[in-house]
C-alpha positions as CSV (number, residue, x, y, z in Angstrom):
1,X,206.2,206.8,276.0
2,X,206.1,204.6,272.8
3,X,206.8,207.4,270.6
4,X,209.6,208.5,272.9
5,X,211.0,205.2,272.9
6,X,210.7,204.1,270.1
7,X,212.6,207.3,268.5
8,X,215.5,206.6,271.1
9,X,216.0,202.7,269.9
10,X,216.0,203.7,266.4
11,X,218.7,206.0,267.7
12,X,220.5,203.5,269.4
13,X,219.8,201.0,266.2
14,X,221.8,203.2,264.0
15,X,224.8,203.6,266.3
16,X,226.8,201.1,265.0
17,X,226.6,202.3,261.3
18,X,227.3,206.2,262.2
19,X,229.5,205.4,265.4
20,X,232.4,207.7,264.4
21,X,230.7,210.1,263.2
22,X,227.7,210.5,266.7
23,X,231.4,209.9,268.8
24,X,232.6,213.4,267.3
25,X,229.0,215.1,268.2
26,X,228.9,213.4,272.2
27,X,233.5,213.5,272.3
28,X,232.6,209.9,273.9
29,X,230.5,206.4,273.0
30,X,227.2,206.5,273.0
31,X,226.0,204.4,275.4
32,X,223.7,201.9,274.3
33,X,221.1,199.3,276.0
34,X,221.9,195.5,276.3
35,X,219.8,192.7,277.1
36,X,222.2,191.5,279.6
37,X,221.9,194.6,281.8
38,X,219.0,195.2,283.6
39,X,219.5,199.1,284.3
40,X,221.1,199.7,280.6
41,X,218.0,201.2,279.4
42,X,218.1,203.3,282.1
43,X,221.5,204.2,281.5
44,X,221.2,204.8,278.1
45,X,218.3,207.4,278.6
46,X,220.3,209.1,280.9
47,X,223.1,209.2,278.4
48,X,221.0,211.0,276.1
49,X,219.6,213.4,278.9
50,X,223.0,214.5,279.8
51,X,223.7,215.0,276.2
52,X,220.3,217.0,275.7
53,X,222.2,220.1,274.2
54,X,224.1,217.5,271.3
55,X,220.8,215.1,270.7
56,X,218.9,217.1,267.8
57,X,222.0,217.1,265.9
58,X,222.9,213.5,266.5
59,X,219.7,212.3,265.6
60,X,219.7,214.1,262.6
61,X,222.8,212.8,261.3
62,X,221.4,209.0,262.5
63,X,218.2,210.6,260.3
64,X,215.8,209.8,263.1
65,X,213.2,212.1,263.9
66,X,213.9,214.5,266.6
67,X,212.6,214.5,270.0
68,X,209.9,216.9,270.1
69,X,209.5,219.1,274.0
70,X,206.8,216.5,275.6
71,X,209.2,213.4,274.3
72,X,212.1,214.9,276.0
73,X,210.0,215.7,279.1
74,X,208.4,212.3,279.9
75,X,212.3,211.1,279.1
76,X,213.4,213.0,281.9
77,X,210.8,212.1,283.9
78,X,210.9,208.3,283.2
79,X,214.6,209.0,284.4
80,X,213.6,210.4,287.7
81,X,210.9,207.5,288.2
82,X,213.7,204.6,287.3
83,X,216.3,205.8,289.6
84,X,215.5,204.1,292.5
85,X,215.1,200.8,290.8
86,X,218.2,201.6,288.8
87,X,219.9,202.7,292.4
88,X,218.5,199.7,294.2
89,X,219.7,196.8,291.5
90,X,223.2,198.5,291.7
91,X,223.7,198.3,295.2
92,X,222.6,194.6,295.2
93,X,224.4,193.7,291.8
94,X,227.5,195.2,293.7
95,X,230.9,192.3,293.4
96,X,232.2,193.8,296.7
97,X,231.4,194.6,300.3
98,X,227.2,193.6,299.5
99,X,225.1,191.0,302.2
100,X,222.3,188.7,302.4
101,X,221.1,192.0,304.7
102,X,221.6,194.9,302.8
103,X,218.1,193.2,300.9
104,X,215.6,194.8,303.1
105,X,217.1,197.9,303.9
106,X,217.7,198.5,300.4
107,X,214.0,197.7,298.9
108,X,212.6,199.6,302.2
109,X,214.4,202.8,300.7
110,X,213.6,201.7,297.1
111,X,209.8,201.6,298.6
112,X,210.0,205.2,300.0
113,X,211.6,207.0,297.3
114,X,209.1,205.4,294.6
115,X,206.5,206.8,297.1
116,X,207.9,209.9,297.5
117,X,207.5,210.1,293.4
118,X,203.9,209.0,293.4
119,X,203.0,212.1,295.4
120,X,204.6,214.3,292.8
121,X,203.3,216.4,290.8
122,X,205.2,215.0,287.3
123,X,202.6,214.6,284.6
124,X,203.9,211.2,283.6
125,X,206.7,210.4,286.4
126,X,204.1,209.6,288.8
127,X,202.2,207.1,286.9
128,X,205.5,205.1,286.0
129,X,206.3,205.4,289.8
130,X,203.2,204.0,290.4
131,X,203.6,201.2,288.3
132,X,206.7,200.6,290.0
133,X,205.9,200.5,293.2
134,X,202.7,197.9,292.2
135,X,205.2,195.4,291.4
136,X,208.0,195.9,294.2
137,X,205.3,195.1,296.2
138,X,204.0,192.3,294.5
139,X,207.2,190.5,294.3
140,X,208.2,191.6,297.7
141,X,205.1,192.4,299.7
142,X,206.6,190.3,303.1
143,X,210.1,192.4,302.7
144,X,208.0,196.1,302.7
145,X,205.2,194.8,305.1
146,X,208.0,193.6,307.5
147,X,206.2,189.9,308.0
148,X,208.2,188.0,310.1
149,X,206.5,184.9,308.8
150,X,207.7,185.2,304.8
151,X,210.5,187.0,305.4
152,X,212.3,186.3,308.5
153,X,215.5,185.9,307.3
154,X,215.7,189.4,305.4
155,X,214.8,191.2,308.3
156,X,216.9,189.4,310.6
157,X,219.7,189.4,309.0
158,X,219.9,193.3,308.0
159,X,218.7,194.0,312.0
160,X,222.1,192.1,312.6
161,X,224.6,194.2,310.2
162,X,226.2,197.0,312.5
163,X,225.9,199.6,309.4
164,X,221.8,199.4,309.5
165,X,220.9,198.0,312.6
166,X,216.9,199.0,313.5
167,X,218.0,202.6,311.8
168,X,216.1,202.2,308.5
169,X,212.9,200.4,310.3
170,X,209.7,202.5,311.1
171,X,209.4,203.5,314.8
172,X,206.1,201.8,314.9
173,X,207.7,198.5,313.5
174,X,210.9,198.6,315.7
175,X,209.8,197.1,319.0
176,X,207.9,193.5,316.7
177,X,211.2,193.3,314.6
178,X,213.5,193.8,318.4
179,X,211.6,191.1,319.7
180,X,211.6,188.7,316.5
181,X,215.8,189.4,316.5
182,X,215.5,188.3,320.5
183,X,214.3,185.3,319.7
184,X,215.8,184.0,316.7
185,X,219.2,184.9,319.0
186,X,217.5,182.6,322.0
187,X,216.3,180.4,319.6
């Protein structure tokens, strides 16, 4: 991962001095990661996957090493792994049409894909998913549990948005969180 990195950032480092000249390789920007972005890394590694065909050339005209087969494969899967992180901070970064209920719902299917990943069979997809999943639920354990105690508010207040309802719950969770919305609504 450090060697993969590492080879992309020089990449992105030298950018700025051969920008005209990468430009005429890609026909477009290079896309580049910024510290005021949390998915730009992301981004930028999927920039450079979608330009797999273009990349030895670039980087040799940046004079960065080339990517060797394994780089470019635990690029891809480090892509694969990030996407639901990546997909889950865009929906809740949205400017428009996003709600104190779209939290749960949202880090619920974060949860499942990132599970889904862990079950793989990626040689190093599956550890980073892994990772990722250890700290989702770390930060937000009562969210993915569904406790009503730390995190009342989330769930009631997706169960109350007509677009997710109790459709994104577990069956075997449905019936607590029906009875929690019934009495915050009495209450």
């Amino acid at each position: 991962m450090r060697d993969a990195m590492s080879k992309c950032t020089a990449f992105w480092n030298k950018v700025g001095q051969t920008a005209e000249a990468v430009k005429s390789i890609f026909k477009q920007c290079v896309v580049t990661p910024s510290a005021t972005r949390w998915n730009s890394t992301f981004d930028s590694v999927e920039f450079l996957l979608k330009k797999k065909d273009l990349l030895d050339e670039a980087f040799i005209l940046a004079k960065i090493p080339k990517l060797n087969e394994a780089e470019r494969e635990l690029l891809k899967e480090y892509q694969a792994a990030m996407a639901p992180i990546a997909w889950s901070l865009d929906k809740m970064q949205s400017e428009a049409n996003i709600y104190f209920g779209f939290i749960a719902p949202i880090l619920f299917k974060c949860e499942t894909k990132l599970t889904g990943l862990c079950n793989g069979d990626s040689l190093y997809g599956k550890y980073i998913a892994k990772s990722l999943l250890v700290g989702l639920r770390k930060r937000f354990g009562g969210i993915l549990n569904f406790d009503s105690g730390t995190a009342r508010k989330e769930l009631v207040a997706a169960i109350c948005l007509p677009s997710f309802k109790l459709w994104w719950v577990p069956d075997d969770k449905k019936i607590e969180l029906k009875d929690l919305f019934m009495r915050e609504a009495k209450s």
